[in-house]
C-alpha positions as CSV (number, residue, x, y, z in Angstrom):
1,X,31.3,-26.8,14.2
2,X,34.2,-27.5,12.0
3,X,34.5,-31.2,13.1
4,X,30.5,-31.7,12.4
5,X,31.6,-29.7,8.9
6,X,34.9,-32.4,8.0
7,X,32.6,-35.8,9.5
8,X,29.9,-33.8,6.6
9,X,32.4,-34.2,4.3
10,X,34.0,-37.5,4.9
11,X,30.2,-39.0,4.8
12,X,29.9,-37.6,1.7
13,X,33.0,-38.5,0.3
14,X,31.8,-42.2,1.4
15,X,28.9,-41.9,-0.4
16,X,30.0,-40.9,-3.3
17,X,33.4,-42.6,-3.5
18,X,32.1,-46.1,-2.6
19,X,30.2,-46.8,-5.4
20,X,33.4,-45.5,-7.9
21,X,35.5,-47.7,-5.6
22,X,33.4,-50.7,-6.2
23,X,32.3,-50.4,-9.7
24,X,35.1,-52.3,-11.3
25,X,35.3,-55.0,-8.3
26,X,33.9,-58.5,-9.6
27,X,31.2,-59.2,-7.3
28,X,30.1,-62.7,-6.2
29,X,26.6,-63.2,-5.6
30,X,25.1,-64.0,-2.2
31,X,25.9,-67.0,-0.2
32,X,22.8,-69.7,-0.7
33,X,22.0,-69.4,3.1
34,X,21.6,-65.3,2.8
35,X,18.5,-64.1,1.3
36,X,19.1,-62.3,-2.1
37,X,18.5,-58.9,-2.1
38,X,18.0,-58.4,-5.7
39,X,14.2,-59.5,-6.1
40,X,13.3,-63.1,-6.1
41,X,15.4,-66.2,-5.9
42,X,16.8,-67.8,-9.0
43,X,16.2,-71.7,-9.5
44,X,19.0,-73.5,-8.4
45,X,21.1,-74.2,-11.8
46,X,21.9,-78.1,-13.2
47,X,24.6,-79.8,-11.8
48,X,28.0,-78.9,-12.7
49,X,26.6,-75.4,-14.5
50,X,27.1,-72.4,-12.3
51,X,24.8,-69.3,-11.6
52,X,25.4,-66.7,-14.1
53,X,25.5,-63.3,-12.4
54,X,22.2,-62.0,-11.4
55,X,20.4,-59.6,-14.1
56,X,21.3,-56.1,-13.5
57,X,18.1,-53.7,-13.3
58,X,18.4,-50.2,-14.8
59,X,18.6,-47.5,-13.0
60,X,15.4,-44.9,-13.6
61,X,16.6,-41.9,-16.0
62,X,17.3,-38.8,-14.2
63,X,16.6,-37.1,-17.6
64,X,14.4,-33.8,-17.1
65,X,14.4,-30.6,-15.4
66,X,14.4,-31.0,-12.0
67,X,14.7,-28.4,-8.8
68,X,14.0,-27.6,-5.6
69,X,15.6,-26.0,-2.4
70,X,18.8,-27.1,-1.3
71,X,21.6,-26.4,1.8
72,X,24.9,-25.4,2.2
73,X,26.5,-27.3,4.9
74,X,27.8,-24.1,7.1
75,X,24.9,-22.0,6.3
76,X,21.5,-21.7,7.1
77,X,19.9,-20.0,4.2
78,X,18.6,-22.2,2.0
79,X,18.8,-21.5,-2.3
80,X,17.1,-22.8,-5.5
81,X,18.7,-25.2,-8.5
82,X,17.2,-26.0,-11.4
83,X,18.7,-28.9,-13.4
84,X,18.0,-29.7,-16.9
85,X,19.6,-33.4,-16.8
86,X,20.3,-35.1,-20.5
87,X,22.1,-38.3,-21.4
88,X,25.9,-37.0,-21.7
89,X,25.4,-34.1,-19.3
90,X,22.9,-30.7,-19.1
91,X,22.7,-27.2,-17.2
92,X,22.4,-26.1,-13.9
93,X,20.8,-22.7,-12.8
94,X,21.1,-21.4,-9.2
95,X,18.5,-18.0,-9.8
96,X,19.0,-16.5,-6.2
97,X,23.2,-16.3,-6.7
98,X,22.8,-15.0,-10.1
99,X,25.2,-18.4,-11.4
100,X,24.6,-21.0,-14.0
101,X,26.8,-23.6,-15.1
102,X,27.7,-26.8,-17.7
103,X,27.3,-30.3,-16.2
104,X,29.2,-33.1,-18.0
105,X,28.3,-36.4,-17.2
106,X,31.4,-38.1,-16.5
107,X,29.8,-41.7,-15.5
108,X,27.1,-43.9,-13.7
109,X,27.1,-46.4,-11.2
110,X,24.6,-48.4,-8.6
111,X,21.6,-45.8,-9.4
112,X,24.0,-42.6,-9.0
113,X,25.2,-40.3,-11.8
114,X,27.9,-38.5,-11.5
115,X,28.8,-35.0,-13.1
116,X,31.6,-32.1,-13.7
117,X,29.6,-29.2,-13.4
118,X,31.6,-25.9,-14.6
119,X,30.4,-22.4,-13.8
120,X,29.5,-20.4,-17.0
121,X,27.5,-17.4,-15.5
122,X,28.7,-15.9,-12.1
123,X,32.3,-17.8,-11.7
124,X,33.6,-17.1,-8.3
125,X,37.5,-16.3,-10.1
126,X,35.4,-13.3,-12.0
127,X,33.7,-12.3,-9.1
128,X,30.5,-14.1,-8.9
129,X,29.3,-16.3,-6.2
130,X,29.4,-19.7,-7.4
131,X,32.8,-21.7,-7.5
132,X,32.8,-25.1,-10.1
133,X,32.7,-28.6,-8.4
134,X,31.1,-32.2,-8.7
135,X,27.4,-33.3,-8.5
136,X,25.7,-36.9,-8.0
137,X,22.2,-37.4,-8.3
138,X,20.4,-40.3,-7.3
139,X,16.8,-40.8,-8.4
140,X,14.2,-42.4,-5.9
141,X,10.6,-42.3,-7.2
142,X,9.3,-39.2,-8.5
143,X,12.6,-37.0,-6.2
144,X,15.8,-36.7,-7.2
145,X,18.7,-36.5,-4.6
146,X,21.6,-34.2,-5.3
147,X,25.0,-33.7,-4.2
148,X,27.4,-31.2,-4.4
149,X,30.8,-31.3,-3.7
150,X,34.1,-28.8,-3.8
151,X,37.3,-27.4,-3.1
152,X,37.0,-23.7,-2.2
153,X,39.6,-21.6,-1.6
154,X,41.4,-24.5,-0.1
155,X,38.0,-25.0,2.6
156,X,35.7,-28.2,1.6
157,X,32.3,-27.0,0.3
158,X,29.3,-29.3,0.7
159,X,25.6,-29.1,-0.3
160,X,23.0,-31.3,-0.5
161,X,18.7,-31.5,-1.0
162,X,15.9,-33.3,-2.8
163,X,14.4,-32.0,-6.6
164,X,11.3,-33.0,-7.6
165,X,10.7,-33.1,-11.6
166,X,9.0,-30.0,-13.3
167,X,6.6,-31.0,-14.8
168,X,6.5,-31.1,-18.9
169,X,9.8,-32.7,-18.4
């Protein structure tokens, strides 16, 4: 169980971490003989000009409230969030642990937003349930995937699951 838990956690780190990693590399585009993953094919330019970098598509806005169920890796019972997502940060509300918290967006890259999310209501140093940590979302369609990520006590602490928007958001 507790190798399944730290291979959890080094997938996750991956995931998140690649992207970060990456952001600041300078990427070349695709060799001519690769198909371009980026949409259709640019003409070829002049001779003697090169390809300026392919146009960079927007990531959708994970602006809203979103929730749904999500998991604790190492336990089985399942509990609600309920983001309310804005352009510099927002709130996070976990009803069933009796927590809420401060998200601060600290950056954005490849589709993924990244966030410092401090408990305000039910800190585990005060005796509550609900320890502070990191969260990416990722939006895809009309779901949002989120991420949690921590240091407990010295243990890893993982959690994962897919929001869909309220709606009026």
């Amino acid at each position: 169980m507790r190798n399944a838990l730290r291979n959890s956690v080094i997938g996750l780190i991956a995931v998140v971490a690649a992207p970060i990693l990456t952001a600041g590399a300078q990427q070349s585009p695709p060799p001519a003989e690769q198909p371009s993953l980026r949409g259709a094919e640019q003409p070829s330019p002049p001779p003697g000009q090169k390809r300026g970098p392919p146009a960079a598509r927007a990531a959708p806005s994970v602006n809203g409230t979103w929730s749904g169920p999500v998991t604790q890796v190492g336990s089985e019972t399942k509990y609600t969030i309920v983001l309310t997502l804005t352009g510099s940060g927002g709130t996070s509300n976990y009803p069933e642990l009796n927590c809420t918290g401060k998200l601060t967006r600290i950056g954005a890259s490849h589709g993924y937003v990244f966030y410092i999310e401090v408990i305000t209501e039910g800190q585990r140093e005060k005796g509550g349930r609900c320890p502070d940590g990191t969260i990416t979302v990722a939006r895809a369609g009309d779901y949002l995937d989120w991420g949690w990520f921590a240091s407990v006590d010295g243990e890893i602490g993982t959690a994962y699951g897919t929001l869909t928007r309220k709606s009026g958001s």
